[in-house]
C-alpha positions as CSV (number, residue, x, y, z in Angstrom):
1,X,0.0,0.0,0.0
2,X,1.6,3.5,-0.6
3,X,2.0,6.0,2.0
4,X,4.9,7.5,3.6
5,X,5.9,8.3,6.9
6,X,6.8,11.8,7.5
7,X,5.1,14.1,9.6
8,X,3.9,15.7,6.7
9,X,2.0,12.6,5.6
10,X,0.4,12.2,8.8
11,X,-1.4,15.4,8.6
12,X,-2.7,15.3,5.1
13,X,-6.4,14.9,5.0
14,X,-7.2,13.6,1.6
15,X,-11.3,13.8,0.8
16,X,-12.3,11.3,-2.8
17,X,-15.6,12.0,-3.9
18,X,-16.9,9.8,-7.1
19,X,-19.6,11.0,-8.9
20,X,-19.1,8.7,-11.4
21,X,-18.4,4.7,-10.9
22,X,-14.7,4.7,-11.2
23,X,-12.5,1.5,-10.3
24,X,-10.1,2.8,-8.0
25,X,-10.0,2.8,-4.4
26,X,-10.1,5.9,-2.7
27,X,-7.9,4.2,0.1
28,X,-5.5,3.6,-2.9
29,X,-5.2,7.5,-4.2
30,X,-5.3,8.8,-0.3
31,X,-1.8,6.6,-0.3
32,X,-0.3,7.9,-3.5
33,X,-1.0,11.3,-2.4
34,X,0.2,10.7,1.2
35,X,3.5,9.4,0.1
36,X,3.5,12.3,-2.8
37,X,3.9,14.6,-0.2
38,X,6.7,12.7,1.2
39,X,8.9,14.2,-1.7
40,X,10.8,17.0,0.0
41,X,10.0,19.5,-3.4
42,X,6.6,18.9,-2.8
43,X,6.4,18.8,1.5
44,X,8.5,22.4,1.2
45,X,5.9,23.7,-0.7
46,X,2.9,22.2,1.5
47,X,1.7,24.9,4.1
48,X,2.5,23.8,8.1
49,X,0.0,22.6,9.9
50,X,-2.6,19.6,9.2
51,X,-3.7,20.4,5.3
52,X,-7.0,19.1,3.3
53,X,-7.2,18.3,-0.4
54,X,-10.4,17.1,-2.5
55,X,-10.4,14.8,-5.1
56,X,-13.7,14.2,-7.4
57,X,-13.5,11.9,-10.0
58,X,-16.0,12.9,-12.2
59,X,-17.3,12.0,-16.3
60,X,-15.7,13.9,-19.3
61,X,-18.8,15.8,-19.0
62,X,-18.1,17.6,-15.9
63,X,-14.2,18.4,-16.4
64,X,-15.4,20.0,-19.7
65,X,-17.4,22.3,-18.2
66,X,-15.1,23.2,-15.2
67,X,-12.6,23.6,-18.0
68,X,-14.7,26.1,-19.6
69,X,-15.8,27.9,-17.0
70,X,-12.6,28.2,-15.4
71,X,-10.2,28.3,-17.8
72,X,-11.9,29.1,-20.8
73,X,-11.1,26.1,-22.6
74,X,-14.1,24.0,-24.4
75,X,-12.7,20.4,-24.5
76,X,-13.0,17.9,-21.7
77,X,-9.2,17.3,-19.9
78,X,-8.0,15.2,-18.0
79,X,-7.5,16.1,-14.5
80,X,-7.7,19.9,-13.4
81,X,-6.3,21.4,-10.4
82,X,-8.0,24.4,-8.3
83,X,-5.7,26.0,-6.0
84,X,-7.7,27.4,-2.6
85,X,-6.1,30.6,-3.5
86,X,-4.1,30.9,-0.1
87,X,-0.7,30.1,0.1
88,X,-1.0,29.4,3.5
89,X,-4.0,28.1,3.8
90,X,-5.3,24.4,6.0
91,X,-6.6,23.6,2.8
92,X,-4.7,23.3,-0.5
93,X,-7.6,22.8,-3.1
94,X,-9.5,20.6,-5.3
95,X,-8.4,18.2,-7.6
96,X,-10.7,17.4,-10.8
97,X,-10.3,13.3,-12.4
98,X,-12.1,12.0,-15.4
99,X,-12.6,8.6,-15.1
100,X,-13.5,7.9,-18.7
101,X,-10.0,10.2,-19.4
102,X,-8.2,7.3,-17.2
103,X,-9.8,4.2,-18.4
104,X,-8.9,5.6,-21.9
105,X,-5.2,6.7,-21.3
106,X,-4.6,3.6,-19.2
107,X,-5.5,1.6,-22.2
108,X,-3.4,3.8,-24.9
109,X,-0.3,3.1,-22.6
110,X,-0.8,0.2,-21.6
111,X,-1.0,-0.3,-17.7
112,X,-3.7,-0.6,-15.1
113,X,-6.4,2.3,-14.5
114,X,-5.1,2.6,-10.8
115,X,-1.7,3.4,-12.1
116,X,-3.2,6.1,-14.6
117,X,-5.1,7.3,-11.4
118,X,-1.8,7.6,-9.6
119,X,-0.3,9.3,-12.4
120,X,-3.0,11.7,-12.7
121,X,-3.6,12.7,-8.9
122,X,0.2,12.9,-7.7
123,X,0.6,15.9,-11.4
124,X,-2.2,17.7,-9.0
125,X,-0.6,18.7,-5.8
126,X,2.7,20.4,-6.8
127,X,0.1,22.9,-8.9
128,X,-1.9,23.8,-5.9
129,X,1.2,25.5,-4.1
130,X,1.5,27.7,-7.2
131,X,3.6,25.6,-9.8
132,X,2.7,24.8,-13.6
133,X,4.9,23.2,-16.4
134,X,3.9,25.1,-19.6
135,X,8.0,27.0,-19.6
136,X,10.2,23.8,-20.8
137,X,12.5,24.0,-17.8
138,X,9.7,24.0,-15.0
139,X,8.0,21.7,-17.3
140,X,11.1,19.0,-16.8
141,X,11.3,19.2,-13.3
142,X,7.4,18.8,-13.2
143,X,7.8,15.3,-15.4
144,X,11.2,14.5,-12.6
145,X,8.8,15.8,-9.7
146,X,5.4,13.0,-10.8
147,X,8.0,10.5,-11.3
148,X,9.9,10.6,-7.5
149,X,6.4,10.7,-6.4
150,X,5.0,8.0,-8.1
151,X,8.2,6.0,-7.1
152,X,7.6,6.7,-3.6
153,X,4.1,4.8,-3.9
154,X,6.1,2.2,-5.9
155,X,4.6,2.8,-9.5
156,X,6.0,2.3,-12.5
157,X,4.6,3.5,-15.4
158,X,4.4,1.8,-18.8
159,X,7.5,3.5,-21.1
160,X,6.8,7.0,-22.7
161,X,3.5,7.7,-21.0
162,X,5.6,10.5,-19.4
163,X,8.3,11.7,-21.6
164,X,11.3,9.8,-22.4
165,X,12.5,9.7,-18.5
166,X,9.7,7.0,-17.9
């Protein structure tokens, strides 16, 4: 089971809501994420103090319209990330999963749905403290950032589903 044992990890509260039937467990993610904050470039960027995060797996449906409405883009995505807006803040935000965007990527690459889930939740969290990856530089260290945390949770994803370094 992944999870970490920091005292970082012990204070992350990690809320799954599915609005959708999705085949991951939400123990399962609340591990990835745990140990994802494990990685000391993520826990240096995590507020002190206990912290909350949401995550809703939802239909392509719904992450096209909070795509639209929030970032003014008309397509459905795969996972979305809503910062609370407070840097220092108990809660870090909400993160946004498509399940249909998973079953299909997981299939395209060729590993298991949970992994896909992983890959998706653990891209979330370095976002909410304020970082992106659309400059190529921040963009590498964002693909070497996913990668320590999904190999903290002991996941290995199928070759090139993230860049050449997987």
């Amino acid at each position: 089971m992944p999870g970490g044992n920091s005292a970082l990890s012990d204070r992350l509260r990690v809320e799954v809501q599915k609005t959708v039937q999705a085949g991951v467990a939400p123990g399962f993610l609340r591990g990835v994420l745990t140990a994802a904050v494990d990685e000391p470039a993520v826990s240096d960027r995590v507020p002190a103090g206990p912290v909350g995060l949401t995550v809703r797996i939802a239909g392509d449906r719904e992450l096209r319209r909070l795509n639209r409405q929030f970032l003014g883009e008309d397509h459905p995505t795969d996972v979305l990330s809503f910062p609370s807006g407070d840097g220092g803040s108990e809660y870090l935000g909400d993160l946004a999963l498509s399940w249909p965007a998973v079953v299909r990527q997981a299939a395209e690459h060729g590993h298991s749905e949970d992994f896909e889930a992983a890959l998706l939740v653990v891209h979330g969290p370095p976002r909410l403290p304020g970082w992106d990856h659309a400059p190529t530089p921040e963009e590498r260290e964002m693909t070497r950032l996913t990668l320590a945390c999904l190999t903290r949770s002991g996941i290995l994803l199928a070759p090139g589903r993230l860049g050449p370094a997987s």
